[in-house]
C-alpha positions in Angstrom: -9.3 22.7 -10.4 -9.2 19.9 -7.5 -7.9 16.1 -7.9 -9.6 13.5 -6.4 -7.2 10.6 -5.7 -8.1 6.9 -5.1 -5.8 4.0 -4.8 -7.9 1.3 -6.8 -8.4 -1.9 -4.5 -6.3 -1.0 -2.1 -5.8 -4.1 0.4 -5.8 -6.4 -2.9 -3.4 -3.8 -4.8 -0.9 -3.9 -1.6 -0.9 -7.6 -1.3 -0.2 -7.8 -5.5 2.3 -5.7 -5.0 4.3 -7.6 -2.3 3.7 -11.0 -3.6 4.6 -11.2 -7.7 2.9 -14.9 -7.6 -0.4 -12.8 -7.1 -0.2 -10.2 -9.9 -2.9 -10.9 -12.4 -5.0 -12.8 -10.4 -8.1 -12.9 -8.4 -7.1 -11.9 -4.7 -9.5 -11.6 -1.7 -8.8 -10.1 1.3 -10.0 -10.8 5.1 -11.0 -13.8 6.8 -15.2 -14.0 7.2 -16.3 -11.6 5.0 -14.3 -9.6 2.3 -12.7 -6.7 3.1 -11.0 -6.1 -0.4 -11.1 -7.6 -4.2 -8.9 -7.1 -6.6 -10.1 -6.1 -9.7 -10.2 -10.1 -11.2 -12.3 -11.0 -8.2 -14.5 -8.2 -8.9 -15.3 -9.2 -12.8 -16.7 -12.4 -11.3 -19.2 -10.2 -9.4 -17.7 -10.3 -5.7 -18.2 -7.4 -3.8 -17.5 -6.1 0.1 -18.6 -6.6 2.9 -19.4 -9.6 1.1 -19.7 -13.3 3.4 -15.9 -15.2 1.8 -18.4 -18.3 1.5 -20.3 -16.6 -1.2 -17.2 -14.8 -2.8 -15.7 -18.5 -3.2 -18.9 -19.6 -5.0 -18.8 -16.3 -7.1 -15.3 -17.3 -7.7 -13.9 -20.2 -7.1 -10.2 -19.7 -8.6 -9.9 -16.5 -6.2 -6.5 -16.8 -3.7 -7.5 -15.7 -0.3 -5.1 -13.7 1.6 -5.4 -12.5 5.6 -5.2 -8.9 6.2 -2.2 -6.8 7.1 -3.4 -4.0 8.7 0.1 -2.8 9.3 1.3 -2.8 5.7 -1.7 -0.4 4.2 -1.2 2.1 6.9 2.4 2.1 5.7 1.5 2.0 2.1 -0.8 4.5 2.7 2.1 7.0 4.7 4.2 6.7 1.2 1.3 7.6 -1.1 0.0 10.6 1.5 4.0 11.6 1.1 3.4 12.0 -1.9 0.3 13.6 -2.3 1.8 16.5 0.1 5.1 16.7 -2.3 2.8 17.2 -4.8 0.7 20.4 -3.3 0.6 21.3 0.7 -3.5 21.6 0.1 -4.2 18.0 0.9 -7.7 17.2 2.3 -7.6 13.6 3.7 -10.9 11.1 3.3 -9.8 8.0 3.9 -6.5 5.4 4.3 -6.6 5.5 0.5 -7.8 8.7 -0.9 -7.8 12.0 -0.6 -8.6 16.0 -2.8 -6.0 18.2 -3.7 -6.2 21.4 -4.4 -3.7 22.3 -7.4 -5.2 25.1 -9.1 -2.2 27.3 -7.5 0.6 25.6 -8.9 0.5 26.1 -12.5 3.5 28.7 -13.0 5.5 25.9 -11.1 3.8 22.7 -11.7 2.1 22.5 -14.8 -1.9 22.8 -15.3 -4.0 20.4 -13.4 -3.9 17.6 -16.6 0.3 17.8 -16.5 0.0 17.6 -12.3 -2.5 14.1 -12.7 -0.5 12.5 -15.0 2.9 13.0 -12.9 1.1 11.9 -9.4 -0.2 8.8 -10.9 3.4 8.0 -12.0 5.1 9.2 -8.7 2.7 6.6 -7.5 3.1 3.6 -9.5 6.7 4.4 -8.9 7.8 5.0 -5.8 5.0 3.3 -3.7 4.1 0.6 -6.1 0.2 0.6 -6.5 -2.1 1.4 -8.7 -4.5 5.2 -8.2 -7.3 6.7 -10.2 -7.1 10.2 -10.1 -10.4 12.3 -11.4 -9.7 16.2 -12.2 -12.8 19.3 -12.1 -14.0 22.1 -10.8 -15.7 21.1 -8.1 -14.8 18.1 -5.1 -18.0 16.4 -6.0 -17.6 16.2 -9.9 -13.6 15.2 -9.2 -14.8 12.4 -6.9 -16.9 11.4 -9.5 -14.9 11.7 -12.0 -12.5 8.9 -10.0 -15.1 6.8 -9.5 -16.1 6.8 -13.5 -12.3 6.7 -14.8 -11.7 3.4 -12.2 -9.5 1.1 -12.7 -6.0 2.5 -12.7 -7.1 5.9 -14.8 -7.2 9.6 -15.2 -10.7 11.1 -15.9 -10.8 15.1 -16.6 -14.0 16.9 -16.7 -13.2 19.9 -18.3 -14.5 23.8 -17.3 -18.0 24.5 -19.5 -18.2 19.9 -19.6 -19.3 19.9 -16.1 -23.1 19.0 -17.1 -22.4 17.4 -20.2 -20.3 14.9 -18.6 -23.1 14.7 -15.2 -26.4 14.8 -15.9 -25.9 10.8 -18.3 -25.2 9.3 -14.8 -27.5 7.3 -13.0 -28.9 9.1 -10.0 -26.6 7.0 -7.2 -23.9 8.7 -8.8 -25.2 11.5 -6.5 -23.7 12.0 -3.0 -26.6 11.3 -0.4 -28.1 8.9 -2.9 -28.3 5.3 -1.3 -30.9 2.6 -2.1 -33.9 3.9 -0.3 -33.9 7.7 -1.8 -33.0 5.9 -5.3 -36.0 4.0 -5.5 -38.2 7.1 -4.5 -36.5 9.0 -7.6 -37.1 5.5 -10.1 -40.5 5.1 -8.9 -41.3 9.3 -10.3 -39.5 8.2 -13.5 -35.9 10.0 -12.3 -33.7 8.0 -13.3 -30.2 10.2 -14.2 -29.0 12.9 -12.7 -30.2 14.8 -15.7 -33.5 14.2 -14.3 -32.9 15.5 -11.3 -31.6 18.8 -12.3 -35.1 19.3 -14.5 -37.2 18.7 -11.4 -37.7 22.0 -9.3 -36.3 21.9 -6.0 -39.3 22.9 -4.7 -40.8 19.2 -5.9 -37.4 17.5 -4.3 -37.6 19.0 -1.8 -41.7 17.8 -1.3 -40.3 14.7 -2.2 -37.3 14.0 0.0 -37.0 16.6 2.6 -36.0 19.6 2.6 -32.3 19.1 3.5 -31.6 16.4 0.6 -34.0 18.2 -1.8 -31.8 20.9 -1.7 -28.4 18.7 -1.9 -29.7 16.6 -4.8 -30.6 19.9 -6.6 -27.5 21.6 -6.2 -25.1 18.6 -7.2 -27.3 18.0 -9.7 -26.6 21.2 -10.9 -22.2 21.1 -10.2 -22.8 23.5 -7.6 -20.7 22.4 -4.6 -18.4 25.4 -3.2 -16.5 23.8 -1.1 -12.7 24.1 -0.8 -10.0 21.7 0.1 -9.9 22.0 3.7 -6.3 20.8 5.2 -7.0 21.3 8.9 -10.3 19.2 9.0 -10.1 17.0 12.0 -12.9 13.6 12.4 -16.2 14.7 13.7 -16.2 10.9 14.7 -14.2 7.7 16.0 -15.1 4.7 15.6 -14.9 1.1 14.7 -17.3 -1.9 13.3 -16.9 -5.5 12.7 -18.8 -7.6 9.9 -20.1 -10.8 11.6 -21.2 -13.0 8.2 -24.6 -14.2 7.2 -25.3 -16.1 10.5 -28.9 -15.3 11.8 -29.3 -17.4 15.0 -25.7 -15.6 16.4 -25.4 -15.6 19.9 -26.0 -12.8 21.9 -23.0 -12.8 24.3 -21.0 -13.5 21.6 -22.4 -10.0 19.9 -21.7 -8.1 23.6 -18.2 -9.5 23.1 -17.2 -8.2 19.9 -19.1 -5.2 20.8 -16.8 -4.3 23.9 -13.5 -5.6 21.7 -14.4 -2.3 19.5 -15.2 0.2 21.9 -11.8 -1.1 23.3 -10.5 -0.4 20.1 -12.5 3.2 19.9 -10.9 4.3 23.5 -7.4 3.5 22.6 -7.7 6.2 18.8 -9.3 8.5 21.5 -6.5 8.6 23.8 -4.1 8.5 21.1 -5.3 11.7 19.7 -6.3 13.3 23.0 -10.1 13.8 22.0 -13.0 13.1 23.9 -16.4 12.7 23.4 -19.8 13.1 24.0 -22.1 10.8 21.9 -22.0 7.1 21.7 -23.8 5.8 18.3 -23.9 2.0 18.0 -24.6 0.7 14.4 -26.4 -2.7 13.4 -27.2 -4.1 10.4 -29.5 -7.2 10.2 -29.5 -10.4 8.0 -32.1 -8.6 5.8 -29.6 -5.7 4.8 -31.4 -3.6 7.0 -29.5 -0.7 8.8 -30.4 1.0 12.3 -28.5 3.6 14.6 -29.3 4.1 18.1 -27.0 6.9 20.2 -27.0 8.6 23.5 -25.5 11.8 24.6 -23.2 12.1 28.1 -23.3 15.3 30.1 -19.4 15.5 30.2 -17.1 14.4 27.4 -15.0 11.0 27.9 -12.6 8.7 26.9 -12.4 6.5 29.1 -13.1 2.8 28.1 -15.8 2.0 30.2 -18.0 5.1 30.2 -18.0 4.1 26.6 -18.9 0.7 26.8 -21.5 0.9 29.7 -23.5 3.5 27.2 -22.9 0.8 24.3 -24.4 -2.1 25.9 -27.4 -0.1 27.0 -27.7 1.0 23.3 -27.1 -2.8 22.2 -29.8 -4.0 24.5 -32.2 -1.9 23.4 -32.4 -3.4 20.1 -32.0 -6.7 21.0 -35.8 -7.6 19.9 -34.5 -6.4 16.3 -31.7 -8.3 16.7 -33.6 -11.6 17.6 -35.9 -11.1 14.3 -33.7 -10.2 11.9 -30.0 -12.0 12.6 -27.1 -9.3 12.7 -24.3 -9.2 10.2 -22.4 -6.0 11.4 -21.9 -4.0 14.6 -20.2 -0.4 14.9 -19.4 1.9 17.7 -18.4 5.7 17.3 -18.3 8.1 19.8 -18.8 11.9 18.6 -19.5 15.2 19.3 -15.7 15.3 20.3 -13.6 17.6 22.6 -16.8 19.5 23.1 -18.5 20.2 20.2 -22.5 19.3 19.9 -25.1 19.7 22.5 -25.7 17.9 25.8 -28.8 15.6 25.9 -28.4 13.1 28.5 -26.4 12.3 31.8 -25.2 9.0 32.0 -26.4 7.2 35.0 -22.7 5.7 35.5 -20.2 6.8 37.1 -16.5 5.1 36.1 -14.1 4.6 39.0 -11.8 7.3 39.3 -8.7 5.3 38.7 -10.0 4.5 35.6 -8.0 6.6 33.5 -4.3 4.7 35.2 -6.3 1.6 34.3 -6.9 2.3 30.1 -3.3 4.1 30.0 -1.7 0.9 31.4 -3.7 -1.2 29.1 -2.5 1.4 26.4 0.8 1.0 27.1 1.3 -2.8 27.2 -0.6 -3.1 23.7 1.9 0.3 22.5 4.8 -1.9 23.5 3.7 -5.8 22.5 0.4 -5.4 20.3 -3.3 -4.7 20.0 -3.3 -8.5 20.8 -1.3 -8.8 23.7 -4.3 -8.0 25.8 -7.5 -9.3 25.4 -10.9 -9.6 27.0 -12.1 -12.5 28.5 -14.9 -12.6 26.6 -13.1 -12.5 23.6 -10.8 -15.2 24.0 -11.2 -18.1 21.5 -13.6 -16.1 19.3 -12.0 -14.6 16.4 -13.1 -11.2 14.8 -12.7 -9.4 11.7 -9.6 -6.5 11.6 -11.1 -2.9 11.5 -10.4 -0.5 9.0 -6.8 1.7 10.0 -7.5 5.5 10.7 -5.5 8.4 9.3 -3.9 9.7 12.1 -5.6 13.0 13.6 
């Protein structure tokens, strides 16, 4: 049996917590678009990466508060303490949630039901916040059991349930499932994940592809044999920034915000000593399109401006799509790291050698002072939204 746990509202939870006055109440959190709601925000229909302009209208009695990045990482180190009391097979997804595998521990825990109940307790108690915890066979059906048994529960799908409790749920309950494959299933009358499991996977497969034909029909049917993997390290670093509903945004001031995050991206890299190959920028446009554009490196890197000279190319590239549509979000992640992938492309750039003295000095200075205490010139007087803190490596 695996838990899947997941602090509820996490941002909003951690600023309730530390400020009594906003208990109860309709927080928001971040400054041009919200990064976190609490649960009274959300009944009034706000949602993130929503603009804050339209969150107000949704709610107007909502209290906004600015994001500290630096108290959910810690918040998050005292619930990951003790998610690792509680078994050592701890499989990290996110700052706030993670699957643990306690199937192990039932001559000196208790069964799986008796191990939930005390974690969301340890939790509420000794870090303060509210968690969902969803228990099954399976990481898939636990995850989804969270996400059903939200806010501030404990949902337990229990062994010979599994399809009983799955195949009701609408079909973006399904991992992979996003808008775009969701309408293809509603347009062929597939509506629940029921559905799916009664279509061959011959037909899903005719229908989506043959590598998420074969993913629907397998979670459709429970079947996910994964374990809890402890040692899994990222297959990616990266970093985005919403920009807000503007459509006629200046291109500089994109290139700016764009090199502020691969800043960010190179600093996590040389922080946990990985390097990469592949540099994927991410947009998405003023009509809630998405697009991806990446380029491979012959040699791994870290260094800063390897990074960013392949980002700018990438970012120029779709420029036209840019200029059509308005951009709300940019992202830059660099992959295939400390070796791993194939090489596609030599970059036609090569960094100065001192290069490397020149991002461990700037590393060093924001170590000791702040991410802040250094800053592009591009970037001064614009303001831009705080990314999302990383588990460490």
């Amino acid at each position: 049996m695996i838990l899947h746990a997941d602090l509820d509202s996490f941002y909003a939870s951690v600023e309730q917590r530390d400020d009594p006055s906003l208990r109860g109440r309709p927080v928001l959190v971040g400054g041009g678009v919200v990064l976190a709601a609490s649960y009274e925000a959300k009944a009034s229909g706000v949602r993130t990466p929503m603009s804050l302009g339209r969150a107000r209208a949704l709610c107007p009695q909502a209290i906004v508060v600015p994001p500290r990045m630096s108290a959910y990482t810690a918040a998050s180190r005292e619930v990951f303490a003790i998610f690792e009391d509680t078994t050592p097979i701890v499989e990290p997804l996110s700052i706030d949630e993670a699957f643990l595998d306690v199937d192990g521990l039932r001559k000196i825990r208790g069964t799986p039901v008796e191990i939930a109940h005390r974690l969301r307790a340890e939790v509420r108690a000794r870090a303060g916040l509210p968690i969902t915890v969803g228990v099954a066979g399976t990481k898939f059906l636990a995850k989804v059991a969270s996400a059903a048994g939200k806010p501030d529960g404990l949902l337990v799908v229990p062994p010979g349930e599994e399809l009983a409790f799955l195949h009701p749920l609408p079909v973006e309950r399904l991992w992979g499932v996003g808008p775009v494959t969701a309408a293809k299933l509603r347009e062929r009358q597939i509506h629940t994940v029921g559905h799916v499991a009664r279509v061959g996977e011959a037909a899903l497969v005719a229908m989506l592809g043959a590598g998420a034909g074969r993913h629907l029909h397998a979670l459709a049917h429970n079947r996910d044999p994964r374990r809890v993997n402890t040692g899994h390290r990222r297959g990616s670093i990266g970093a985005q920034c919403a920009l807000g509903r503007s459509t006629d945004r200046d291109f500089g001031a994109v290139e700016a915000t764009l090199a502020a995050l691969v800043d960010r991206v190179g600093r996590r890299m040389r922080r946990a000593h990985r390097s990469g190959r592949t540099v994927t920028v991410r947009l998405r446009f003023g009509d809630y399109s998405r697009a991806t554009r990446s380029r491979s490196l012959l040699k791994a890197t870290m260094q800063t401006a390897a990074i960013l000279h392949t980002a700018e190319e990438l970012l120029r590239e779709a420029r036209p799509m840019i200029d059509e549509r308005g951009l709300t979000l940019v992202g830059v992640a660099v992959s295939n790291l400390d070796g791993e992938g194939n090489v596609q492309l030599e970059l036609p750039f090569t960094p100065e050698p001192d290069q490397d003295d020149l991002d461990a000095a700037v590393d060093r200075v924001r170590d000791r002072f702040g991410a802040e205490a250094l800053r592009r010139g591009s970037m001064i007087g614009r303001q831009m939204s705080p990314s999302v803190p990383l588990l460490s490596d």
